[in-house]
KEPAMAR-691022 format. One line per field, with one value per atom (N, C-alpha, C, O): atom name; y, z, x. Coordinates in nm, 3 decimals. Last residue first. Layout:
N
at <- CA|...
north <- Y|...
up <- Z|...
east <- X|...
END
This chain:
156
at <- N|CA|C|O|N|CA|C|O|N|CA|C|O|N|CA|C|O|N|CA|C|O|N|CA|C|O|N|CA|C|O|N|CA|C|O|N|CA|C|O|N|CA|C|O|N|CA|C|O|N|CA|C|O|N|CA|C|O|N|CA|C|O|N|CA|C|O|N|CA|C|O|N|CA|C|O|N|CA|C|O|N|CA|C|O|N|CA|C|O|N|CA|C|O|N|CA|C|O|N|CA|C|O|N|CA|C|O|N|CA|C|O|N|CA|C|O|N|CA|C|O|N|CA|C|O|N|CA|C|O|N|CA|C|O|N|CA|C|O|N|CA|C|O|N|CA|C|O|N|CA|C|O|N|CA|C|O|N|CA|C|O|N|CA|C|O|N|CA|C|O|N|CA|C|O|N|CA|C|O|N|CA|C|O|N|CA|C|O|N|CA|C|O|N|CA|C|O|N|CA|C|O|N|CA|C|O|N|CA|C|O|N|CA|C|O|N|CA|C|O|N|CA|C|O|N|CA|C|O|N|CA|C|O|N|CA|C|O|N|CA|C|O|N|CA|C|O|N|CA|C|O|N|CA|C|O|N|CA|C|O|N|CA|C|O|N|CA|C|O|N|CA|C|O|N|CA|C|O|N|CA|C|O|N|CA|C|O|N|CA|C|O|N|CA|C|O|N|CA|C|O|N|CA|C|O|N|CA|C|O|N|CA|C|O|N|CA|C|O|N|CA|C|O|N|CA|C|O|N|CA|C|O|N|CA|C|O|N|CA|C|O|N|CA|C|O|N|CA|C|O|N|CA|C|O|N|CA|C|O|N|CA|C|O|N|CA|C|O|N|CA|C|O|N|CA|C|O|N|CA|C|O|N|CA|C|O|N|CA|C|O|N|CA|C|O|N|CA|C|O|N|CA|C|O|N|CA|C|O|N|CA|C|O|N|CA|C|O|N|CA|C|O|N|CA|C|O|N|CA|C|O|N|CA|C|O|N|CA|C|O|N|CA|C|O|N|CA|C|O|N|CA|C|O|N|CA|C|O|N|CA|C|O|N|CA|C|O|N|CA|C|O|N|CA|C|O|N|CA|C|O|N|CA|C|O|N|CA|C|O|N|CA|C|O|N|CA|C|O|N|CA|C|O|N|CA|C|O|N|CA|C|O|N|CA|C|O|N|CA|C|O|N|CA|C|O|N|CA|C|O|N|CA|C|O|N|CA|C|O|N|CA|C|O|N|CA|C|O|N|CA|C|O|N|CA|C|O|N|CA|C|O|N|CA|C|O|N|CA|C|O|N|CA|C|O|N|CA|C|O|N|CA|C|O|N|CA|C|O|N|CA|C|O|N|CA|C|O|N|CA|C|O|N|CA|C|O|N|CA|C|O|N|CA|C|O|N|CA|C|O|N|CA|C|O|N|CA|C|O|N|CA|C|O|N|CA|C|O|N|CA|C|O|N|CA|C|O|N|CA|C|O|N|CA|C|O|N|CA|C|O|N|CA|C|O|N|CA|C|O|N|CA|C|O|N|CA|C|O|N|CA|C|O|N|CA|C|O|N|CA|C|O|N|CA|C|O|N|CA|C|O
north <- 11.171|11.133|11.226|11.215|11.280|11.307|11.224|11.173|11.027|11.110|11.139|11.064|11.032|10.901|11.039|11.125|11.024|11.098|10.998|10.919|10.883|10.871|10.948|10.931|10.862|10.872|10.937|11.001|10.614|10.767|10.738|10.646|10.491|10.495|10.613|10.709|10.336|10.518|10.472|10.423|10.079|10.118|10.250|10.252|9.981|10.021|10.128|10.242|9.874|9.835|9.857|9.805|9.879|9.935|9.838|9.727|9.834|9.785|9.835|9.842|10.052|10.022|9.958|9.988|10.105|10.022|10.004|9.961|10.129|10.073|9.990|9.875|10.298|10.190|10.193|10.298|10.435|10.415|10.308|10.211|10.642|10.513|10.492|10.566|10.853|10.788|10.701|10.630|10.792|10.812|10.788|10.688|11.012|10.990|10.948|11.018|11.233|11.137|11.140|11.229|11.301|11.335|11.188|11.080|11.230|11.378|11.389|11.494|11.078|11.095|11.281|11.386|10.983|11.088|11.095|11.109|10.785|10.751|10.844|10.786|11.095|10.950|10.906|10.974|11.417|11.283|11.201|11.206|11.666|11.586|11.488|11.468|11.691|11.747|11.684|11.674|11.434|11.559|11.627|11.580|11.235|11.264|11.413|11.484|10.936|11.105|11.106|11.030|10.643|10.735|10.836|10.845|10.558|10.594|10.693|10.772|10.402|10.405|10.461|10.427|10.229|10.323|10.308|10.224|10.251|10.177|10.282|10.385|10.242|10.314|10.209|10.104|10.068|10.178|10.214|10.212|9.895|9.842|9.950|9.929|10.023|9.962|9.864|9.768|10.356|10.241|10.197|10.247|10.686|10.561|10.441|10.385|10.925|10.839|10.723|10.657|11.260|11.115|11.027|11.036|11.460|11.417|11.366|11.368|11.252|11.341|11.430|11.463|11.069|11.004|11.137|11.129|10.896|11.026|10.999|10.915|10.740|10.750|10.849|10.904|10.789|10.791|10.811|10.890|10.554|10.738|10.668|10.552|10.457|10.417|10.618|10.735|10.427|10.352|10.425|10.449|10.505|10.376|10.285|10.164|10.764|10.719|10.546|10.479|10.773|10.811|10.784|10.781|10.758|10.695|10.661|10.562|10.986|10.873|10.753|10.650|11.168|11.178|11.042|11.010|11.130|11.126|11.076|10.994|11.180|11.058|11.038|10.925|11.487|11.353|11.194|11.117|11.586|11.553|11.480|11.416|11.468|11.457|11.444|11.341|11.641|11.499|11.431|11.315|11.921|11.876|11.705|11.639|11.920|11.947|11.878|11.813|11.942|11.811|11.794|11.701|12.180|12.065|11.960|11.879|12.382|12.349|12.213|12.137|12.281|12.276|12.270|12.192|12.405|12.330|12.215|12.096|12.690|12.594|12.442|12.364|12.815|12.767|12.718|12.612|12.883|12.953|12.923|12.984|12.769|12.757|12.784|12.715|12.827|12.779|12.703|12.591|12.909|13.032|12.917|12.936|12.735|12.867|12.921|12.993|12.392|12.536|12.634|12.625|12.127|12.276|12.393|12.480|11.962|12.031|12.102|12.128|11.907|11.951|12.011|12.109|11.772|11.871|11.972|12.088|11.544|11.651|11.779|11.884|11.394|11.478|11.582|11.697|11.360|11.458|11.531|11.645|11.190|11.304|11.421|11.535|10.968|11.067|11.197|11.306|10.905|10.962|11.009|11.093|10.799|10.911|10.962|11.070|10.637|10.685|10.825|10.943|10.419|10.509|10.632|10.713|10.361|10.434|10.458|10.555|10.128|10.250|10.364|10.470|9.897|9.930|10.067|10.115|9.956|9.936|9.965|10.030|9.922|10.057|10.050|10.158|9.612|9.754|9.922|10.000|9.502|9.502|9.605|9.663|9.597|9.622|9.626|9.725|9.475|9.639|9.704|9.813|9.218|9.264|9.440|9.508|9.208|9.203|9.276|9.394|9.290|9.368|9.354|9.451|9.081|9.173|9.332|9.440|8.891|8.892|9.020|9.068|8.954|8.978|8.941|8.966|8.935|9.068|9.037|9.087|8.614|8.701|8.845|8.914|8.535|8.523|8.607|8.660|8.651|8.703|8.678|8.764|8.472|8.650|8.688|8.763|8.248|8.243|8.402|8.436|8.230|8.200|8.285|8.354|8.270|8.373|8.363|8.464|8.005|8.115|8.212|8.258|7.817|7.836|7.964|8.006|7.918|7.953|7.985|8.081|7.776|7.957|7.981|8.053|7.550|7.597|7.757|7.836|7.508|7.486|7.552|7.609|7.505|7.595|7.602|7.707|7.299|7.430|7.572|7.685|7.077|7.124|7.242|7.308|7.148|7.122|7.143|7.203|7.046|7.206|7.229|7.342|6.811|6.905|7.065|7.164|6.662|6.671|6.788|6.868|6.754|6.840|6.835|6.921|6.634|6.794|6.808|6.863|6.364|6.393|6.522|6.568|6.302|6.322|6.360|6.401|6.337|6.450|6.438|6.531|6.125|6.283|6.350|6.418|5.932|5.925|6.078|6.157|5.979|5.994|6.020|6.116|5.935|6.048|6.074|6.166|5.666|5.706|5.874|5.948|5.560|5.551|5.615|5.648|5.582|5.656|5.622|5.662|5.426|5.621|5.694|5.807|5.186|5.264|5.388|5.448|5.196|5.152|5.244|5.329|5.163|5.305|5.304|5.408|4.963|5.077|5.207|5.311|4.790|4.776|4.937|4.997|4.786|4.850|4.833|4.869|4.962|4.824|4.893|5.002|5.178|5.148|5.029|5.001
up <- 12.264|12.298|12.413|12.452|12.223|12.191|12.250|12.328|12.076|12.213|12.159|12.092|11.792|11.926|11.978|11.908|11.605|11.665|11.809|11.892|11.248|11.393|11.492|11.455|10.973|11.029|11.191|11.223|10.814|10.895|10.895|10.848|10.602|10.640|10.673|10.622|10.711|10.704|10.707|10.810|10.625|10.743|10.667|10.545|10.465|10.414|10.566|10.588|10.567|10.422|10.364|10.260|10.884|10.839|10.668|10.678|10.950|10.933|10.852|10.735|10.972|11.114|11.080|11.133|10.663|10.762|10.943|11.029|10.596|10.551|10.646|10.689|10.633|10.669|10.638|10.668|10.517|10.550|10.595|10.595|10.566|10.539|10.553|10.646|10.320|10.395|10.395|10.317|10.373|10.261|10.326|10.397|10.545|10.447|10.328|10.231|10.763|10.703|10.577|10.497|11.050|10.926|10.891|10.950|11.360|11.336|11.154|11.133|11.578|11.443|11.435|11.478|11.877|11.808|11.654|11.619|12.003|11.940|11.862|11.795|12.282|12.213|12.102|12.096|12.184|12.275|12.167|12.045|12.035|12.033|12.138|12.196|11.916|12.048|12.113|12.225|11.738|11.746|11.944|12.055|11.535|11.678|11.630|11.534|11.399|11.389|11.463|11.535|11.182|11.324|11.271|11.197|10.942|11.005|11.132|11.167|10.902|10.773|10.826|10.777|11.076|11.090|10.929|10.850|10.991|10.952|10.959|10.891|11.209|11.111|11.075|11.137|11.299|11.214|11.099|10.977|11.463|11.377|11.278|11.198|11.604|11.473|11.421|11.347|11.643|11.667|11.581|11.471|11.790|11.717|11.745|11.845|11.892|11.889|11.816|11.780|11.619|11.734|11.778|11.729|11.483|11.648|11.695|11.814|11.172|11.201|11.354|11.353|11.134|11.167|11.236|11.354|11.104|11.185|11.207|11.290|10.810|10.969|10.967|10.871|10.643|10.643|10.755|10.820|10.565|10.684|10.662|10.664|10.355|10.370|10.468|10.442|10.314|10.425|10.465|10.583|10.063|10.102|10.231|10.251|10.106|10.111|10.151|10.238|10.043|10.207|10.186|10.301|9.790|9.829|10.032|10.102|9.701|9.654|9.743|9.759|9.771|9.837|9.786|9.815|9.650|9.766|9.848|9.939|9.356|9.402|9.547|9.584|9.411|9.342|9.398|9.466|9.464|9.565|9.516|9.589|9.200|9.289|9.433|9.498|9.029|9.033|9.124|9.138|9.123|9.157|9.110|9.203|9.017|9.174|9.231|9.333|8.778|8.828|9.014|9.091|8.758|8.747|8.788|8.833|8.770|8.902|8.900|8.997|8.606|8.702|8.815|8.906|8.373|8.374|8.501|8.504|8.467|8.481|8.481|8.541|8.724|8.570|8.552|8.595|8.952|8.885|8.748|8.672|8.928|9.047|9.011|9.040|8.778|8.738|8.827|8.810|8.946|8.810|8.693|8.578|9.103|9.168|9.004|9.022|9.000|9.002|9.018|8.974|9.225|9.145|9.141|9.228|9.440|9.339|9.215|9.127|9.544|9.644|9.545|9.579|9.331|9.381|9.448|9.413|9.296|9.179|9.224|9.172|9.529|9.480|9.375|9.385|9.513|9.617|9.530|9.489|9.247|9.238|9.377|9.355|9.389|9.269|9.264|9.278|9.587|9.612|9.507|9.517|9.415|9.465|9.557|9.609|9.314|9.198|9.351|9.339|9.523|9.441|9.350|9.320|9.562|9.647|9.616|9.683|9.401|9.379|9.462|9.401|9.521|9.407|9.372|9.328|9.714|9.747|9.623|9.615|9.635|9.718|9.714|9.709|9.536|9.481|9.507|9.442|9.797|9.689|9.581|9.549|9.903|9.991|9.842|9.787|9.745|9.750|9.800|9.772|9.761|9.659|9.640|9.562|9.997|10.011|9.908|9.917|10.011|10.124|10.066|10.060|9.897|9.837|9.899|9.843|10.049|9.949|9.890|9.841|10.263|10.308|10.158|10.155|10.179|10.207|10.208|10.118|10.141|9.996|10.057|9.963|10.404|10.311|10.171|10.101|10.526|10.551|10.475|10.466|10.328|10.292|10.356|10.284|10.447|10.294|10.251|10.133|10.621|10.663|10.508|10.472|10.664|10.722|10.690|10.719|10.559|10.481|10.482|10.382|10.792|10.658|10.546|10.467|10.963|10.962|10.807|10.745|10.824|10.908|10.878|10.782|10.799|10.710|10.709|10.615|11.095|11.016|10.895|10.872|11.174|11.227|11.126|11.102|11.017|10.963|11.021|10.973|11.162|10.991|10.959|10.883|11.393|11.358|11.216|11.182|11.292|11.384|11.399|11.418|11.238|11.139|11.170|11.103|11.507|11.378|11.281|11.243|11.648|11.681|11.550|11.497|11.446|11.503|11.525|11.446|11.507|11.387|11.355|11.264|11.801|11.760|11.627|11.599|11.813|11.889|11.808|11.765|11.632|11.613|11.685|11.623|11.837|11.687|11.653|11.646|12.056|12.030|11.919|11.898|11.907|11.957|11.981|11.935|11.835|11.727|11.810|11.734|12.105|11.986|11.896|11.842|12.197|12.256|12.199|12.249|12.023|12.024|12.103|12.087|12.109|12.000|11.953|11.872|12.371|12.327|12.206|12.189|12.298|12.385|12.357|12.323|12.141|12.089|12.175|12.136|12.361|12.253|12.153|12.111|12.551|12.581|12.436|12.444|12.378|12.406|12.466|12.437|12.540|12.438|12.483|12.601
east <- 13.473|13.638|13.693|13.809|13.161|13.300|13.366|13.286|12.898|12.947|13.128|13.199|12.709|12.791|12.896|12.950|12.455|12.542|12.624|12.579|12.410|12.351|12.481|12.598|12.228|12.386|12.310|12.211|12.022|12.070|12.197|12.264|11.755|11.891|11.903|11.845|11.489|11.506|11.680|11.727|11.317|11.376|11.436|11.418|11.051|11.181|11.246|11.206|10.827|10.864|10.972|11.013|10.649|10.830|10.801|10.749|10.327|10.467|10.541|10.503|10.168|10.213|10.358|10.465|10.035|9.960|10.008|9.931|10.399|10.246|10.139|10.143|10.689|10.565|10.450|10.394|10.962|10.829|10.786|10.862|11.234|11.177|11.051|11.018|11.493|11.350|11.356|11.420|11.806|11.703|11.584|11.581|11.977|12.013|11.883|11.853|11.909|11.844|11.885|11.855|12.076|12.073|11.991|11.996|12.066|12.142|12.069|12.007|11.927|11.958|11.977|11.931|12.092|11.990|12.067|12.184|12.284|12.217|12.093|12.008|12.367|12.378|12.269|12.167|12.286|12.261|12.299|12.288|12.538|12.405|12.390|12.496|12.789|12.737|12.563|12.514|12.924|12.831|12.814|12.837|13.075|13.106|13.033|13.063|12.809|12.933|12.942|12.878|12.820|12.816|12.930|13.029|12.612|12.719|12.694|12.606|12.397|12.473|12.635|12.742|12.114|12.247|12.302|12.260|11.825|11.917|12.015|12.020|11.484|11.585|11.748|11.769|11.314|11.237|11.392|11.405|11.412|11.311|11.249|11.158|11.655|11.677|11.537|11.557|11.591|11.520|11.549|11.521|11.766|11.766|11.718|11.764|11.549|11.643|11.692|11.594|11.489|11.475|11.591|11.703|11.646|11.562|11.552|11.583|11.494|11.622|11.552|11.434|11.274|11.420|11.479|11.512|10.964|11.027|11.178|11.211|10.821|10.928|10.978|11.032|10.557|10.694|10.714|10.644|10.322|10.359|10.507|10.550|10.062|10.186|10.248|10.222|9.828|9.830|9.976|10.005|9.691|9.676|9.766|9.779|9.722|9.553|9.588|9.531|9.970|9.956|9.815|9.770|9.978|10.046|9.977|9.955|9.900|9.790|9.870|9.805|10.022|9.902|9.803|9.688|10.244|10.253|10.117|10.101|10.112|10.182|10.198|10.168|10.105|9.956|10.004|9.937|10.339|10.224|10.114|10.039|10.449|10.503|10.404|10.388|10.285|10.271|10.344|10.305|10.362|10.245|10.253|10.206|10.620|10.614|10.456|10.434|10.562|10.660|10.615|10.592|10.460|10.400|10.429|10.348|10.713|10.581|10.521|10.521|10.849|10.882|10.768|10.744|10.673|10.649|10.734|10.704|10.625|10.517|10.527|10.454|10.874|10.825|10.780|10.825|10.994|10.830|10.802|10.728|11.268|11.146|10.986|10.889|11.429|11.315|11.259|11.211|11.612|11.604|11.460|11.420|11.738|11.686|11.599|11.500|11.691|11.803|11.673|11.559|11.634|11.561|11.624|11.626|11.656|11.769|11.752|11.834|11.422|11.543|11.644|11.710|11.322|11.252|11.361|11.380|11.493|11.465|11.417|11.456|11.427|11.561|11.545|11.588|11.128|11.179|11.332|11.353|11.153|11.092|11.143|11.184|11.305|11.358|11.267|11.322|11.104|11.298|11.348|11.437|10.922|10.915|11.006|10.980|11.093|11.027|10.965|10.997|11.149|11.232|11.203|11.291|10.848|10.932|11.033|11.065|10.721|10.714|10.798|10.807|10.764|10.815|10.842|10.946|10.621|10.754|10.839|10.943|10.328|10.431|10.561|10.620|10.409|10.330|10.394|10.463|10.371|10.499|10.525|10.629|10.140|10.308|10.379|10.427|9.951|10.006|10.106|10.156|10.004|10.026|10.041|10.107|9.924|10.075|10.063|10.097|9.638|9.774|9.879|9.955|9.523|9.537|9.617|9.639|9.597|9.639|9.648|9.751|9.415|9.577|9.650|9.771|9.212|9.295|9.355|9.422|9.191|9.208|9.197|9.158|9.197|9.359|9.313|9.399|8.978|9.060|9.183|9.270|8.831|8.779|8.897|8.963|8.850|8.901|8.862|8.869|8.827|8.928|8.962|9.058|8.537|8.573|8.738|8.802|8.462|8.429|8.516|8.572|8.547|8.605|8.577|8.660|8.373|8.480|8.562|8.606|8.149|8.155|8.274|8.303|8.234|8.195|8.176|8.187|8.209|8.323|8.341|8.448|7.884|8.013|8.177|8.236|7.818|7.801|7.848|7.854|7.960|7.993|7.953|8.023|7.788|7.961|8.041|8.144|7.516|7.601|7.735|7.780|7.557|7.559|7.558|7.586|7.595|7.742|7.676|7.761|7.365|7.539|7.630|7.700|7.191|7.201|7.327|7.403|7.308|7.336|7.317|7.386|7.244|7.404|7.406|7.519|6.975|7.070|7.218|7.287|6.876|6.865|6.970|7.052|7.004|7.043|7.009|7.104|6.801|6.984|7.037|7.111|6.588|6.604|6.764|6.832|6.577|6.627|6.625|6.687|6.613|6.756|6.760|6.866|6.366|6.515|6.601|6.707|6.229|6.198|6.327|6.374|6.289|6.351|6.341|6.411|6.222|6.380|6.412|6.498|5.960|5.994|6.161|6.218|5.916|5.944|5.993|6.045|5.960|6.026|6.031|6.130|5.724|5.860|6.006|6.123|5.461|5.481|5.664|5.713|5.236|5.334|5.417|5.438
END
């Protein structure tokens, strides 16, 4: 082979190598990008259920209160019961999608979980929630609504 072409069998072989890597590069990128765009449409579809739940969490603080303040004399009334059951329909549809209510009244106080509202003088350890004013939950691990308490602080 004449030395002219051997020149150019090694240029255009370079030429191959570098236009393999660039299109191994784009089609790595293109990986990614895929992977970028499945993980932002969960997490879309996360928030939109955070906001979702959230909304919804008065609505089942009303149902508890209602529950908690059930005059004695229609406890066994069907249609009292029922209330009682859409109440756990709701709970239970609630807790499928992620959402555990915080452990408040015992524990100690964590201001990433709970929200002082007030201190008492109790016999109790420092900082132990004494009373749970309103639930709080989390979804998935993260807090959506910190637990307002009243919290116990040492006698005088």
């Amino acid at each position: 082979m004449k030395k002219e072409n051997v020149k150019k069998i090694k240029e255009l072989e370079t030429k191959i190598t570098e236009l393999t890597a660039g299109w191994q590069r784009t089609q790595a990128d293109f990986v990614n990008f895929k992977k970028q765009v499945s993980d932002d449409r969960v997490n879309l579809v996360k928030s939109s259920n955070t906001d979702l739940i959230y909304q919804l969490l008065p609505v089942l603080d009303n149902f508890k209160l209602a529950a908690d303040h059930l005059p004695k004399d229609l406890e066994n009334n069907n249609w009292a019961q029922g209330i009682k059951q859409v109440e756990k329909q709701l709970e239970s549809i609630l807790q499928s999608e992620g959402l555990e209510r915080i452990k408040s009244i015992g524990v100690q106080f964590d201001p990433t979980l709970h929200e002082a509202i007030e201190h008492i003088t109790s016999d109790k350890p420092e900082n132990e929630i004494i009373e749970e004013i309103l639930p709080g939950y989390a979804l998935s691990g993260k807090v959506i609504r910190p637990a307002k308490v009243k919290v116990s602080k040492p006698k005088n």
